[in-house]
DRENGU-681074 format. One line per field, with one value per residue (C-alpha): x, y, z. Coordinates in pm, whole numbers, plus 50000, padded with zeros to 5 digits. Each point is the difference from the previous one (the first is absolute). Example, Ala and Ser with C-alpha at 12.3 -4.5 7.8 and 13.67 -1.06 7.14 Angstrom:
c1 51230_50137
c2 49550_50344
c3 50780_49934
END
This chain:
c1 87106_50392_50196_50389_50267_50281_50278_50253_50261_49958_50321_50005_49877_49586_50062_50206_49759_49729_50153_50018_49642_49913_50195_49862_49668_50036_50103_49722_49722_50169_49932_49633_49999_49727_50237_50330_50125_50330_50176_49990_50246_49999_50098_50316_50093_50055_50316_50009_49825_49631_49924_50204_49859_49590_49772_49646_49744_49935_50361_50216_50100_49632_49917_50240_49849_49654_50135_50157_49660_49805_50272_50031_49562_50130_49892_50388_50063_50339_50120_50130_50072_49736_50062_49822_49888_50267_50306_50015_49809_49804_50097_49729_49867_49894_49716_49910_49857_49688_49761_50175_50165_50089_50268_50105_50202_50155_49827_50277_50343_50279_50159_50175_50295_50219_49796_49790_49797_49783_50305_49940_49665_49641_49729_49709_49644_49764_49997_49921_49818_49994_49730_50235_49779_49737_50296_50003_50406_50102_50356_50251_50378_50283_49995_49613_50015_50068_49674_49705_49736_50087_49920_49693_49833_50154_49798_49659_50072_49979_50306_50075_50374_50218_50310_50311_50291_50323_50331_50049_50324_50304_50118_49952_49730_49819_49914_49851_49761_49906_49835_49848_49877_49834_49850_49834_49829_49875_49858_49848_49855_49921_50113_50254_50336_50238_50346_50219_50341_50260_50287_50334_50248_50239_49908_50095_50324_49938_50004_49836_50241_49681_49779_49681_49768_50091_49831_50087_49783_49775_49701_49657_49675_49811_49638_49728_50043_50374_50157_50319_49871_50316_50325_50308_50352_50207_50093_49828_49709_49665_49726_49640_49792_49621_49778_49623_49796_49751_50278_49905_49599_50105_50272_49745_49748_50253_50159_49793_50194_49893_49623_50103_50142_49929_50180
c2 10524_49981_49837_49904_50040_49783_50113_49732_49843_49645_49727_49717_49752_49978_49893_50275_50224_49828_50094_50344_50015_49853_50282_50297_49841_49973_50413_50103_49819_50167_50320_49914_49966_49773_49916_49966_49974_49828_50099_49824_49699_49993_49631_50008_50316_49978_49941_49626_49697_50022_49646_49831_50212_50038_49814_49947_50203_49704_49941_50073_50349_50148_49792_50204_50350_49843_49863_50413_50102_49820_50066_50369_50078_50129_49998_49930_50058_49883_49913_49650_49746_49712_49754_50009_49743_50119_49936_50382_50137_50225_50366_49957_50212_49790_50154_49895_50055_50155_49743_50067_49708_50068_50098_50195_49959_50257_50101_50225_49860_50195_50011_50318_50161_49715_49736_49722_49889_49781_49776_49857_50130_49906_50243_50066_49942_50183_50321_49991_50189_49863_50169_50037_50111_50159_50193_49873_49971_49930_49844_50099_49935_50202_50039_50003_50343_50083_49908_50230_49794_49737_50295_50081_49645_49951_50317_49879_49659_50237_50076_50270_49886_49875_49812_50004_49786_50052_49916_50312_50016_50268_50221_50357_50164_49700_50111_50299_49804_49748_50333_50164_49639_49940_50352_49960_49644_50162_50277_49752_49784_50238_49772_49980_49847_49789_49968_49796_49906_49814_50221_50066_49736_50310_50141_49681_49970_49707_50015_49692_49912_50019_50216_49885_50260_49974_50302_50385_50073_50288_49850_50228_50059_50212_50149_49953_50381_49895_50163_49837_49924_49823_49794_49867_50055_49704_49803_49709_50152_49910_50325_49993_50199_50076_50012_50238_49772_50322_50169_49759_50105_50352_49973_49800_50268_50294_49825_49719_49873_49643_50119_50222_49793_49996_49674
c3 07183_50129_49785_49993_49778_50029_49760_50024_49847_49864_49994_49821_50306_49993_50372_50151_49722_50226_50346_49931_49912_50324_50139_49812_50019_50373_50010_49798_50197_50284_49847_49960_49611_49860_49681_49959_49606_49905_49659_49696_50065_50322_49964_49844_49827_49598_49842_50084_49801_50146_49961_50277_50211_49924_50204_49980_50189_50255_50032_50292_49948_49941_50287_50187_49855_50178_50319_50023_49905_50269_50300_49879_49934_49680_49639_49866_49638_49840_49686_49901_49721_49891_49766_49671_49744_49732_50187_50112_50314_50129_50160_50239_50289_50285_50203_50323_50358_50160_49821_49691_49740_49654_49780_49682_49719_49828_49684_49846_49938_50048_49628_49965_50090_49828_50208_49948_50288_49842_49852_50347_50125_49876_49951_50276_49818_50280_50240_50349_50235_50379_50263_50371_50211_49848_49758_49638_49915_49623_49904_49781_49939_49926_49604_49987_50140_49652_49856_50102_49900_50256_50254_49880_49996_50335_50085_49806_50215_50316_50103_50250_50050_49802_50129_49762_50103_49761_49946_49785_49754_50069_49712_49888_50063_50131_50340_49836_49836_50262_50185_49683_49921_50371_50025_49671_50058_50322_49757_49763_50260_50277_50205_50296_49824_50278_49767_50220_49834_50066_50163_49810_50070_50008_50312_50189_49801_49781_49623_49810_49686_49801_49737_50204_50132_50345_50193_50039_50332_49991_50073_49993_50140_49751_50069_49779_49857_49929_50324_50161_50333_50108_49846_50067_49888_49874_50301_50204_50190_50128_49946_50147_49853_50091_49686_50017_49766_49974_49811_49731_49938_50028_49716_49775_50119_49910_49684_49882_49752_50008_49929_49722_49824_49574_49923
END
């Protein structure tokens, strides 16, 4: 399986957000990539009030994320606000393209770090595991790489990839943890882990007047054994990476940690 990486940096506009998904899209099918994965917020980046700008999934800016996916032959994954019944919404993962419909919300809200996410997000209530092309790909978000279990089921649910958009917070020693934390869910779930996050705002010399996590870069493709196969630094940049799905049977082969498993 190819797949894309498209580290970029979000505004506060979903519609200019939307055009330069259309162009990164249009690069990576270029490249031959069967995905293409969006960060976390690829919508409107965080820092601003989420509600003016969420829209449901059949509204006009997910219908935009499809029209790219049919004109591009790609399965597009990008993350996005939806409204929810409590007068908060939804950090939701849109997934679409190559047959494929669905969507996830995050299950893990980001309250740490002097942040509250879910002052102004709602909870996700169910995992998801989408077959593209014959290749079972789970779904995760950002702050849920925290949480091993969530890896695991993914993993009992058969996944062989697992896509992780972010929007991952700066501060010390953060970036150091983003990698030990995507190596190790690629340990627990001997499973390919796709960590694409939203670049830092630095490197393109803006700095959002807020605390909001609002991307450091360094996105990651980590083999199913752990390994770095490739990553990004902290600017804007589209990766395309080609994933050996057999590396997965031969890790749970090697290391089967899933079937050992006492509790």
């Amino acid at each position: 399986m190819r797949i894309a990486m498209s580290q970029l940096v979000s505004g506060t506009d979903p519609k200019r957000n939307l055009l330069a998904i259309g162009e990164y899209a249009a690069r990576a099918a270029a490249e031959g990539a069967e995905i293409v994965v969006f960060p976390e917020a690829a919508m409107a980046r965080f820092g601003i009030p989420l509600g003016p700008v969420a829209e449901p999934l059949d509204g006009p800016w997910a219908d935009g994320v499809r029209d790219i996916a049919k004109h591009t032959g790609l399965l597009v994954v990008a993350g996005m606000f939806t409204p929810a019944e409590d007068d908060r919404v939804s950090n939701t993962l849109l997934i679409t393209g190559r047959g494929v419909d669905t969507h996830y919300d995050k299950l893990h809200l980001f309250d740490a770090f002097g942040f509250a996410e879910s002052d102004t997000v709602a909870p996700g209530n169910r995992t998801v595991v989408a077959e593209v092309d014959g290749v079972h790909v789970g779904f995760a978000t950002c702050y849920d790489i925290r949480f091993p279990e969530l890896f695991r089921r993914l993993a009992d649910e058969g996944a062989q990839v697992i896509v992780v958009p972010a929007s991952w917070g700066a501060g010390p020693g953060k970036r150091e943890q983003w990698e030990l934390l995507v190596r190790a869910r690629a340990l627990d779930s001997t499973s390919w882990v796709v960590a694409c996050g939203q670049a830092d705002p630095e490197s393109v010399g803006t700095r959002p007047a807020t605390s909001a996590p609002t991307g450091i870069g360094h996105s990651l493709v980590v083999s199913p054994l752990g390994e770095i196969r490739a990553g990004l630094g902290a600017a804007p940049e589209l990766l395309t990476v080609d994933l050996d799905l057999s590396e997965v049977e031969e890790a749970r082969r090697a290391v089967p940690v899933l079937a050992n498993r006492r509790l």
